[in-house]
C-alpha positions as CSV (number, residue, x, y, z in Angstrom):
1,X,142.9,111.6,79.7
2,X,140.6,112.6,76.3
3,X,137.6,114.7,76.0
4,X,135.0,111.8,76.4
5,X,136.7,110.6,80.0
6,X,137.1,114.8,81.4
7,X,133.3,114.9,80.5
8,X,132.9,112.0,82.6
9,X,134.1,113.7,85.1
10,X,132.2,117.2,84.5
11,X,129.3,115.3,84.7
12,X,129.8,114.6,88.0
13,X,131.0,117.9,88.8
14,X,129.0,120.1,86.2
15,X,130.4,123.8,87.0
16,X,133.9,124.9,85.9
17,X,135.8,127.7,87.3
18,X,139.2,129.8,86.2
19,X,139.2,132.0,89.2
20,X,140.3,130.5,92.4
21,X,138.8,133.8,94.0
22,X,135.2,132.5,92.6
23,X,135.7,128.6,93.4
24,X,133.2,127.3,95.1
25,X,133.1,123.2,96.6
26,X,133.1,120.7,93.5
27,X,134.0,123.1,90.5
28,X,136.4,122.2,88.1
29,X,139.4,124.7,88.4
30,X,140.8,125.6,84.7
31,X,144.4,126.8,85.4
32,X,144.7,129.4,82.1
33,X,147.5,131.3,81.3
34,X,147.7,134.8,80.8
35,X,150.2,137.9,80.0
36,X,150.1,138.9,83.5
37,X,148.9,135.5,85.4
38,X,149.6,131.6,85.3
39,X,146.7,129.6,86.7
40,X,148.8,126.4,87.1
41,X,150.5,127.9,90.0
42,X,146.8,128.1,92.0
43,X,146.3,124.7,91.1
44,X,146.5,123.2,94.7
45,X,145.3,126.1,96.3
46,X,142.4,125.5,94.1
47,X,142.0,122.1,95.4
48,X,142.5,123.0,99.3
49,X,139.6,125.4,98.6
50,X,137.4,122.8,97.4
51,X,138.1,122.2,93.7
52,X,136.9,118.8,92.4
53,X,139.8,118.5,90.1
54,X,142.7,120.9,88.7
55,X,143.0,121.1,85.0
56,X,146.7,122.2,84.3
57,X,149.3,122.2,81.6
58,X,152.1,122.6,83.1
59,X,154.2,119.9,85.9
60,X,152.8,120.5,89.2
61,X,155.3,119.3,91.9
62,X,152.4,117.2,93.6
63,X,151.3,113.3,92.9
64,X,147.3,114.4,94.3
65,X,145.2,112.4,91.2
66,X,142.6,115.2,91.2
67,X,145.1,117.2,89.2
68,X,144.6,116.4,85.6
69,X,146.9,117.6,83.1
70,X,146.4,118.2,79.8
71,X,148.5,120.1,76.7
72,X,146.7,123.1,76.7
73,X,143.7,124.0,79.3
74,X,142.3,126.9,77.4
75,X,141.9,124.1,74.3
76,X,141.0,121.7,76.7
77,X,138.2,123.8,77.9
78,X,136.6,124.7,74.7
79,X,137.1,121.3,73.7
80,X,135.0,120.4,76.4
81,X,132.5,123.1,75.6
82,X,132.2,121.4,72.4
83,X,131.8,118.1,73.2
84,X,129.1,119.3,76.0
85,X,127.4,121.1,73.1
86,X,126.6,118.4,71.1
87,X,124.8,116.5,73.7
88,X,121.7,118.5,72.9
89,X,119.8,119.2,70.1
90,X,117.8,122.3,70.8
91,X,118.3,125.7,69.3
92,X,121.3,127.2,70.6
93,X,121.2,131.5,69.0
94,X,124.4,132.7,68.0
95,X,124.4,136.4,68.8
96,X,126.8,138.8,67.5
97,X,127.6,142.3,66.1
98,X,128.9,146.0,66.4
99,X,126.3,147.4,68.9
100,X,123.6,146.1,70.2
101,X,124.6,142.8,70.5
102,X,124.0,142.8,74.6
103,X,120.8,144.1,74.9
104,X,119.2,141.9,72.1
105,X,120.4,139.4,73.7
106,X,118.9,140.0,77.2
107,X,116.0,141.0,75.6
108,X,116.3,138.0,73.6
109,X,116.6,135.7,76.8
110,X,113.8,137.8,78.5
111,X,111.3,136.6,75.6
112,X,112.6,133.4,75.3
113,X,112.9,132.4,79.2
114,X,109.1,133.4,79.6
115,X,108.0,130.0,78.1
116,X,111.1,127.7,77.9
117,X,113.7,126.8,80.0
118,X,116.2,129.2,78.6
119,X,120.4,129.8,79.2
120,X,122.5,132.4,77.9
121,X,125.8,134.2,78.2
122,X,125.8,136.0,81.6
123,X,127.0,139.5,82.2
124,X,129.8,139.9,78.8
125,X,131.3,136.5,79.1
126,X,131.2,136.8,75.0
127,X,134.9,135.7,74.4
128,X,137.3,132.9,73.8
129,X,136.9,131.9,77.5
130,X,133.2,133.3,78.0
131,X,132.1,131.6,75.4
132,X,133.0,128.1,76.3
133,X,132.2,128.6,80.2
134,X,128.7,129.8,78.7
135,X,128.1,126.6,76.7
136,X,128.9,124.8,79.7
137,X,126.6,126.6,81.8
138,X,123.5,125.4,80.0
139,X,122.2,122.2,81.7
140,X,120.3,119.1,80.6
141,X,116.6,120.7,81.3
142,X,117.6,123.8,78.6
143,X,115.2,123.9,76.1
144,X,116.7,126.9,74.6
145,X,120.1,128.2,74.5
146,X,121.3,131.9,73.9
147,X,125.3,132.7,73.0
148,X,126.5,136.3,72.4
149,X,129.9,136.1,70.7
150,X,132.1,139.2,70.7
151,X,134.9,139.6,68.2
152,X,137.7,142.0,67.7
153,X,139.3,140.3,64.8
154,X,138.6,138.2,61.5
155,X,137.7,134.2,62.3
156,X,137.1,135.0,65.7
157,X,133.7,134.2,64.9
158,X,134.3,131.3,63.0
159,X,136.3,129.5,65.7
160,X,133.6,130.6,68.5
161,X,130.9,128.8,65.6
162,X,133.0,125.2,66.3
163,X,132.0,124.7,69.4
164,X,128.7,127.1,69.6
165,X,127.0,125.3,66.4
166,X,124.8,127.4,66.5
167,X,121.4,126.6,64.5
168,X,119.8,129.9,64.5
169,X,122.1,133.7,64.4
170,X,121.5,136.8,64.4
171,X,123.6,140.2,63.4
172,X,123.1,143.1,65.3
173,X,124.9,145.3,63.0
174,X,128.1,146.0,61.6
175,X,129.5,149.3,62.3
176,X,133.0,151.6,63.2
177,X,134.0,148.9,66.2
178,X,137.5,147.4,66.7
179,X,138.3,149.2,63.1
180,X,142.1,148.0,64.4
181,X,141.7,144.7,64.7
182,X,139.4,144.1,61.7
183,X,141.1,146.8,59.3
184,X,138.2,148.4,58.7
185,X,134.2,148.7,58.3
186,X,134.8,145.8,55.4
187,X,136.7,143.9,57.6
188,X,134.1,144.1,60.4
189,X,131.4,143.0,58.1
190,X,133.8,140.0,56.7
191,X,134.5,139.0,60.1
192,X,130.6,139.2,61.8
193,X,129.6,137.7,58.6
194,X,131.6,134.2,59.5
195,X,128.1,133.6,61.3
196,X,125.7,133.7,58.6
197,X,128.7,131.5,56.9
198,X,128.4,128.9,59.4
199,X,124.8,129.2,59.3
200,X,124.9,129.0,55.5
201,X,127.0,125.2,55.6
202,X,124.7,123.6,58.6
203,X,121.3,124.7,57.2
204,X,121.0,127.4,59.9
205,X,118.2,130.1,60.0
206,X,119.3,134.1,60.4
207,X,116.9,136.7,61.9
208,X,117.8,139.5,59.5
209,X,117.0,143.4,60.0
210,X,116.0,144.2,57.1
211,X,116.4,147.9,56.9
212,X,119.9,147.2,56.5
213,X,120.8,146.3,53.2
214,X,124.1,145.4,53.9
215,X,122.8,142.7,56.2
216,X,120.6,140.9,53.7
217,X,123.7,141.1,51.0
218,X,125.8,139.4,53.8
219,X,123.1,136.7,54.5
220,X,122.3,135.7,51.1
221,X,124.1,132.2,51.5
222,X,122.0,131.6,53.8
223,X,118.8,129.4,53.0
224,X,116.8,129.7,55.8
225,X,116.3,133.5,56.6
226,X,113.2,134.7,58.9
227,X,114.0,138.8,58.5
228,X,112.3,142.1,61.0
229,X,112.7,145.5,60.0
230,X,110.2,149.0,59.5
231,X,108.7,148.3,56.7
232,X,109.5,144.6,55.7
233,X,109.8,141.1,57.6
234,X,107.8,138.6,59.5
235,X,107.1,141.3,62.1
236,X,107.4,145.0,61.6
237,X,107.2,148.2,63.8
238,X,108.8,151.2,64.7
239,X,108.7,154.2,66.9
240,X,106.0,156.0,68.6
241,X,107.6,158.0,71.5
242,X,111.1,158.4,72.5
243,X,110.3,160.5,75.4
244,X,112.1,159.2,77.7
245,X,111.5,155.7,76.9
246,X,111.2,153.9,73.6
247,X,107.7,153.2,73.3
248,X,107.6,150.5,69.9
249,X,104.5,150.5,67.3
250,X,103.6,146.6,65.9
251,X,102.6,147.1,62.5
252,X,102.7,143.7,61.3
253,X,103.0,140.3,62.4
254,X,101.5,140.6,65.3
255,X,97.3,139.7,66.1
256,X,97.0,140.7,69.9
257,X,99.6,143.2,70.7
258,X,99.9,146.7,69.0
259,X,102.7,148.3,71.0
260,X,105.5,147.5,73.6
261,X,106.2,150.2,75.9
262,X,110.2,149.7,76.8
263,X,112.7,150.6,79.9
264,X,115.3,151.7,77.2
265,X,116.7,155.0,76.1
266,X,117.1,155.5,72.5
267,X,115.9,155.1,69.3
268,X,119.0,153.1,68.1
269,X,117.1,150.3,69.9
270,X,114.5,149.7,67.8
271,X,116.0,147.0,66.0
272,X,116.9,145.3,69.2
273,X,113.1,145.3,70.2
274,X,112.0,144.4,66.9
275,X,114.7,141.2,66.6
276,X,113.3,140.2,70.4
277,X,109.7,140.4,69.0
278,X,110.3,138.3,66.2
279,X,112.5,135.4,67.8
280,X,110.0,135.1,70.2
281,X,107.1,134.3,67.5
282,X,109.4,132.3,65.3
283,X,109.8,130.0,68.6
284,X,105.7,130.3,69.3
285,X,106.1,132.8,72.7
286,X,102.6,133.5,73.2
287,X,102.7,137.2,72.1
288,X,101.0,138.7,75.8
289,X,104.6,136.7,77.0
290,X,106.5,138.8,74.5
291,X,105.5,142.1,75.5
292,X,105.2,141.9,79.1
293,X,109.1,140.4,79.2
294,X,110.3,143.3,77.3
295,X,108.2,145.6,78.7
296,X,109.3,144.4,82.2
297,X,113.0,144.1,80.8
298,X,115.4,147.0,82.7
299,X,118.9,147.6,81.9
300,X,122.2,147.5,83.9
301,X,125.4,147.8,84.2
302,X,125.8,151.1,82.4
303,X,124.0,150.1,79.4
304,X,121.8,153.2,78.1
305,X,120.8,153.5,81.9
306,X,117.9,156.3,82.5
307,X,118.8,157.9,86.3
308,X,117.2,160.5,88.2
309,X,119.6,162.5,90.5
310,X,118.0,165.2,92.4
311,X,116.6,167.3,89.7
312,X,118.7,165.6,86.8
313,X,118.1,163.3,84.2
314,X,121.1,161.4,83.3
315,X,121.6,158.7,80.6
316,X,124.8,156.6,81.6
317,X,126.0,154.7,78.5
318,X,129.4,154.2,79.4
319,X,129.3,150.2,79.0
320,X,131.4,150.6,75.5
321,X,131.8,153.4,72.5
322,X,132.6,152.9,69.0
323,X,132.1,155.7,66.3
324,X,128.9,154.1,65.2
325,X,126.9,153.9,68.9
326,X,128.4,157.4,69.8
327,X,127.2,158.7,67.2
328,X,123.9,157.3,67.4
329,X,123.6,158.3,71.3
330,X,124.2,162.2,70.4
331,X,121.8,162.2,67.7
332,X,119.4,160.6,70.1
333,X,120.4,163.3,72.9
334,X,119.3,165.8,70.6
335,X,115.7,164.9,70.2
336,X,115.1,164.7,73.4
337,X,113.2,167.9,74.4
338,X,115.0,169.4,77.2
339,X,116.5,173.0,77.8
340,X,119.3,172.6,79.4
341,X,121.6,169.1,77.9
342,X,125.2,168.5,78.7
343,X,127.3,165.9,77.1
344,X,130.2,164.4,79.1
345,X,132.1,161.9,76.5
346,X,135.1,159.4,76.9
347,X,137.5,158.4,74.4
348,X,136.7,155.7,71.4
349,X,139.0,152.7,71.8
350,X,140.4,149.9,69.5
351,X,140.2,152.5,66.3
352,X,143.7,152.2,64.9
353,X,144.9,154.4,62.7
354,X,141.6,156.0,62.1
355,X,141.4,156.7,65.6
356,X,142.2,160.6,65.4
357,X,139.5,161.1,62.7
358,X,137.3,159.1,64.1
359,X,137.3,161.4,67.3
360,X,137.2,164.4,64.7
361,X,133.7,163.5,63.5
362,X,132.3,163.5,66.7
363,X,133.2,166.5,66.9
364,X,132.0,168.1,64.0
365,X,128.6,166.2,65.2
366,X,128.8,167.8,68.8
367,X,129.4,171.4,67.1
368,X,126.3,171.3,65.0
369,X,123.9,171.3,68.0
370,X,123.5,173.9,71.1
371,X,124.2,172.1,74.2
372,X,124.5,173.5,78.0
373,X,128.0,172.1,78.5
374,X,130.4,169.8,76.0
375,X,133.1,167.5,78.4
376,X,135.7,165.3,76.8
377,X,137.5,163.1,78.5
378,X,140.7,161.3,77.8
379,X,141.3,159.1,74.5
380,X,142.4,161.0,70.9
381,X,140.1,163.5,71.8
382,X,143.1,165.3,73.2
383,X,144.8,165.0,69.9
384,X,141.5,167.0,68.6
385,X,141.4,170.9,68.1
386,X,138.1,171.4,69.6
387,X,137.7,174.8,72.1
388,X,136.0,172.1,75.1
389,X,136.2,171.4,78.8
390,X,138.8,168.6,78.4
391,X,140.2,166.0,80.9
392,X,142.7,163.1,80.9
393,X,140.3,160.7,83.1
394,X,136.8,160.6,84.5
395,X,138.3,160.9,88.1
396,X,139.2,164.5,86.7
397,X,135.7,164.3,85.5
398,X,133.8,163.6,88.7
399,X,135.8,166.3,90.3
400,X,134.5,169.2,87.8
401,X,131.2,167.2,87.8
402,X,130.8,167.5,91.5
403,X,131.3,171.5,91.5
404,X,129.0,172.1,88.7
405,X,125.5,171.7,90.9
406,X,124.0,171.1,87.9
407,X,120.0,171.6,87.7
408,X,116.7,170.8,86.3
409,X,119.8,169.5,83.9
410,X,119.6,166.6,80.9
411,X,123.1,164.9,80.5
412,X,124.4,162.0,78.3
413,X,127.5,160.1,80.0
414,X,129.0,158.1,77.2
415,X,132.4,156.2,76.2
416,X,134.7,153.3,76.2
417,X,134.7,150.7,78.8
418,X,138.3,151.6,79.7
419,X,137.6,155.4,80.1
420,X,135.4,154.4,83.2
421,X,133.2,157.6,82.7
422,X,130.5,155.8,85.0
423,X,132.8,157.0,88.0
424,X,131.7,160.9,87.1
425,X,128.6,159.7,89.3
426,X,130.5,158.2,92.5
């Protein structure tokens, strides 16, 4: 069976699933493959549980003709992504970069989806499986189309480009993030930067922060540039209050709004506001649309979440950590005027051989300010000489968390997805 004839099929049955535990009646079961898993043996089961059609790539012992095999499903899939893809011929936003690159995208999609029929990448489905289940998400009535792509390595971005296309992209930033995969900060920039390539080759336009020189170096290729920043760009602003929310100045581009007043903690997301602002007036979003979406816009999943528990203000952050972000979240923690602050920190992930250093500068940071209580927990921060309340895991955590009775107390909760530190509050 080819491409053209599956997609035949999908669109008859337009919604795909991997997960037989997630199938509902009519998907189109993907059996992938994994280290630890082989879809093709849940390949029937996925069909007694209400599968359209199996796609597999391996002999099933069954003669049913709703299972469909194929060389390889995970190529089969984004093939089909692909070929789904270039049935329309809207803007599709390629979205990627070091921080960041989820919450400008929500924001993104809250702007966007407030005057078009909008679709983007749900939850973190930003890989080489997310990505192509995303594409084939969007639905003929899309009018706009929003793709966050997450890499770890060097053409990552260039094969997610294939079967994105994406006409419009945008660079969060490239910072101290999977340092192992991409060999270092050069390598991340080389590797975020096959975007603005791709862009550069299909007369694509880049929504470029311009405060960050390295960005506009990395985007020069690129003909079509529409850039946002402080002091320079199609729309301009920056911070008025960070106390506890980011409350955003408009200082240019804009003719009926003067301010957003956010949801979000930090300062480090200024540049997500401002890139929200200015996609939404490069696409004509009435601006009164603009600022009540991000203004109405409230983070999840762990993501620079403000809590209130009893007397205590908490920022969770514990959706990722790279040296860059953590960095950025302490320095924020600091400005925040509070008297008593503790910081409760996980281990840095995916660093490589500059792991141990790495987690030696955050140090140094943390020792340069006054704080209540300093917590580490797991990671290379146990290969650190530092004099702190240390643990191996934020089970350990919780327990010492839970004894404290903390009061009237400020605390930051911050690190890598895999440290979990979100269970210090359960």
């Amino acid at each position: 069976m080819s491409i053209p004839e599956l997609y035949q099929l999908f669109l008859q049955y337009p919604s795909v699933q991997t997960d037989t535990r997630k199938l509902k009646k009519g998907d189109i079961y993907f059996a992938l493959k994994g280290p630890n898993f082989n879809g093709n043996e849940f390949a029937l089961q996925a069909l007694e549980a209400g599968a359209a059609y199996s796609v597999v790539d391996e002999n099933i012992d069954s003669d049913n003709i709703r299972i469909l095999k194929f060389d390889d499903v995970l190529e089969t899939l984004q093939a089909l992504a692909k070929h789904h893809r270039e049935q329309f011929t809207i803007p599709f936003i390629g979205i990627t970069g070091s921080n960041g690159k989820t919450t400008s995208k929500e924001l993104i999609f809250a702007v966007l989806s407030s005057h078009y029929t909008t679709y983007t990448t749900q939850g973190n489905l930003n890989n080489h499986i997310g990505v192509p289940l995303t594409l084939l998400s969007v639905k003929p009535d899309a009018e706009i189309a929003v793709i966050e792509m997450g890499a770890n390595h060097q053409k990552e971005i260039e094969g997610y480009c294939i079967y994105t296309q994406p006409t419009h992209g945008v660079i969060t930033n490239c910072g101290k993030a999977h340092l192992e995969g991409f060999g270092g900060v050069e390598g991340v920039r080389k590797g975020k930067g096959e975007l603005y390539d791709f862009l550069a080759k299909h007369e694509g336009t880049a929504f470029v922060y311009a405060d960050y020189d390295y960005l506009q170096s990395m985007s020069v290729a690129v003909k079509h540039i529409v850039k946002y920043g402080q002091a320079e760009g199609l729309v301009q602003g920056n911070i008025l209050s960070n106390e506890p929310f980011l409350e955003v100045a408009l200082t240019a581009g804009m003719n009926t709004i003067s301010s957003i007043k956010t949801q979000l903690v930090g300062d480090y997301n200024l540049p997500n506001i401002l890139c929200a602002v200015v996609i939404g007036k490069h696409f004509s979003v009435p601006e009164e649309k603009i600022k009540a979406a991000i203004e109405n816009y409230a983070p999840s999943n762990s993501r620079s979440q403000l809590l209130q528990k009893g007397t205590n203000t908490i920022i969770l952050d514990a959706y990722n950590a790279n040296p860059t972000s953590m960095k950025a979240a302490i320095e924020n923690f600091t400005n925040l005027h509070a008297t008593k602050k503790v910081i409760m920190l996980g281990g840095m992930m995916e660093l490589g051989e500059a792991s141990v250093e790495e987690h030696k500068s955050i140090i140094e940071l943390i020792k340069k300010y006054s704080w209540e209580k300093v917590v580490l927990v797991g990671g290379d921060f146990e290969k650190v000489d530092h004099g702190f309340t240390f643990f191996t895991n934020s089970n350990e955590a919780r327990d010492w968390f839970i004894q404290q009775s903390f009061e009237h107390t400020h605390l930051l909760i911050k690190g890598s997805r895999s440290m979990k530190m979100e269970k210090i509050l359960e």
